[in-house]
C-alpha positions, 0 to 999 in steps of 0.5 A: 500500500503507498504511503500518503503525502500527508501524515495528516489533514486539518479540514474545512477550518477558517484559518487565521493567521496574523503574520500573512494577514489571511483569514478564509476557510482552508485546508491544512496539510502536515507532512514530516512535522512541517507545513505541507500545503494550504488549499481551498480543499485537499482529498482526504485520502492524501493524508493518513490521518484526518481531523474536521474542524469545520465551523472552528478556527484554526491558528498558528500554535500559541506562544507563551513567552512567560510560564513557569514550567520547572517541575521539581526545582520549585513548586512555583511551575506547573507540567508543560505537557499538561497545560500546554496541550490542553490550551493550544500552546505549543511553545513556552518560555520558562522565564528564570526558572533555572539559574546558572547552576540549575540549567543544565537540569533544566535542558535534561529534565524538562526541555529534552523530555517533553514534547512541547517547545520549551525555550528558557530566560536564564535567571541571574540568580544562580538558584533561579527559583529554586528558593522560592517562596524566600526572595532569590536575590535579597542574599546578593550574592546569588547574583552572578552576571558572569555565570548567568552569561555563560549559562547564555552562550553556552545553551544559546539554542534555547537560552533567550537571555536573562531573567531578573525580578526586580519586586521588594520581595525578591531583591529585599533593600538591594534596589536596582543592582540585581537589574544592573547586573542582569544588563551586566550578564546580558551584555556580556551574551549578547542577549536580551534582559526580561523584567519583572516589575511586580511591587518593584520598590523602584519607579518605573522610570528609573528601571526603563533608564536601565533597559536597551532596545530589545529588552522586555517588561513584564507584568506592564499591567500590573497593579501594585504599584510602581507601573506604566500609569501616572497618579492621573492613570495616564501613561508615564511619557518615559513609558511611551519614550522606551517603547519608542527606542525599542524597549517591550512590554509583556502583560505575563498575567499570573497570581497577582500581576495583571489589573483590568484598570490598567489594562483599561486606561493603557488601551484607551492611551493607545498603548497595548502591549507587546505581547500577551503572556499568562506567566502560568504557575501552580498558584494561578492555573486554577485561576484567575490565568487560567490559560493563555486563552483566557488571558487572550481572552481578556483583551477581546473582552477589552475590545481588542481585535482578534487578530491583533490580540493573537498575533501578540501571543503567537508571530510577535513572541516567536520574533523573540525567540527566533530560532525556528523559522516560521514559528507562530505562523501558519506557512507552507513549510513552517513548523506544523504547530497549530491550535484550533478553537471555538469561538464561544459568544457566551458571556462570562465572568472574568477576574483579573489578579486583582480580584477585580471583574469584567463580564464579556463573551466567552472567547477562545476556546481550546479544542485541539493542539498539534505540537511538531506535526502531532496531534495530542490525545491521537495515536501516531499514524500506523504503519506509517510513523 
């Protein structure tokens, strides 16, 4: 019997993929873990297997570029195998999980077991967050620029750059050092710095004067004080000045970091972040983050178009990343990553991390992740693979 061209067949779909700007019904066609073809209508016998998604919409594979994912070095994570099949995540980033001297458990134990993509800011703190719920850098001497810079360079085919939490109750009365040795460890690698502003005991100006393009702020909504909003809920104009020189801004939603208000008065500034991240962990996974979907889902509710919304969670954090060509797309060629969802109407309550409520439709609603051209919860093609 001859083999068929394609291992499988996602039919009768409404793609929609932000990179290409293309949203129309079309079948989608995996061959050798890549994208083989994008057509009106492709046989169904051409494939070895075959999934019917019509009426649903079909995506690149979600890209979350902040979760926590390091099972057994803290119980601050949650398995990526898990969550992220169930929630059309394909890629995840685990922000500073791992720091110099648990790294290499961290490409043994997590990236080369798991079949998700797993990318990794490593942590300026030699422990990472290993000691967590105690503060990784209120003992300074955690924080080793030179080994966090090798740690990069050595792992550069999964390490994206530098992670540093700059909240009080991570850097105790050490103030902005830990950031200025973060850009020290980042220089040093020619990589990129991550970070977190959560309850930071400093400005946030002062923090962005630090910064070099390409740098990313995370939690850029939070509501802890310290953020992008002036007193009179404007945008600070050093906010919109380090954006301009190329500084990025994540939402990285979790246990107590993402606040509708501001959210709210940051979109209607004209000021939407760079990327849509859940920063998922075992203290928020029961909510209020839920998901990436449901943080998606959020600025849908806040009147974010879906497009634009799934873009800053799929193309623009694979930007980031750049090290699969076609990540976070839907092309010809490209990783055969891909998520379909139901649209759902339905109104529903949200909650952000600050206990406050917003009610709006349902949103996205997971149904199916293909990771590396394989569907989850399917068994592989046979005889074929």
């Amino acid at each position: 019997m001859a083999r068929p061209p394609f291992d499988l067949l996602v039919r009768g779909g409404e793609i929609l993929d932000p990179a290409s700007g293309r949203r129309e019904r079309r079948d989608v066609a995996i061959a050798d873990r890549r994208i083989a073809a994008i057509a009106p209508e492709i046989p169904v016998d051409q494939a070895s297997q075959h999934l019917d998604v019509g009426g649903l919409l079909v995506t690149p594979g979600l890209v979350d570029l902040h979760a926590h994912v390091y099972v057994g070095v803290c119980p601050l994570v949650v398995p990526v195998d898990e969550v992220a099949p169930a929630s059309g995540v394909t890629t995840v980033v685990s922000t500073g999980d791992a720091g110099a001297h648990t790294f290499d458990g961290f490409r043994r134990l997590i990236v080369n077991q798991v079949r998700t993509r797993v990318y990794a800011f490593v942590h300026l703190s030699t422990i990472g967050l290993a000691g967590w719920e105690v503060g990784e850098l209120r003992e300074i001497g955690y924080a080793d620029p030179e080994k966090a810079a090798r740690v990069a360079r050595e792992n550069r085919d999964i390490c994206l750059g530098i992670k540093v939490r700059q909240g009080r109750q991570m850097v105790g009365e050490h103030g902005l050092t830990p950031l200025r040795l973060a850009v020290q460890a980042a220089e040093a690698s020619d990589s990129l710095v991550m970070v977190h502003i959560g309850a930071a005991p400093s400005p946030l100006p002062e923090i962005l004067a630090l910064l070099r393009p390409g740098d990313v702020v995370t939690h850029c909504f939070t509501g802890q004080g310290h953020g992008v909003l002036s007193a009179e809920g404007k945008i600070l104009a050093e906010v919109r000045e380090a954006r301009a020189r190329g500084i990025r801004f994540d939402v990285g939603h979790g246990m107590g970091s993402f606040d509708f208000r501001v959210a709210e008065a940051a979109l209607a500034e004209g000021f939407p972040p760079d990327f849509i991240s859940s920063d998922l962990h075992s203290g928020c996974v029961n909510g209020p983050t839920y998901d990436l979907p449901t943080t998606i889902s959020k600025f849908l509710l806040l009147g974010m178009p879906l497009a634009e919304a799934l873009a800053l969670a799929t193309v623009r954090p694979a930007a980031i990343i750049d090290r699969e060509p076609g990540l976070g797309t839907l092309t010809v060629g490209g990783p055969a990553d891909v998520a379909v969802f139901a649209l759902d109407e339905a109104p529903t309550e949200f909650v952000d991390a600050m206990g406050n409520r917003r009610r709006g439709p349902r949103g996205l609603v997971p149904r199916h992740t293909i990771t590396r051209g394989r569907l989850w919860g399917r068994p592989y093609p046979h005889p074929y693979l």
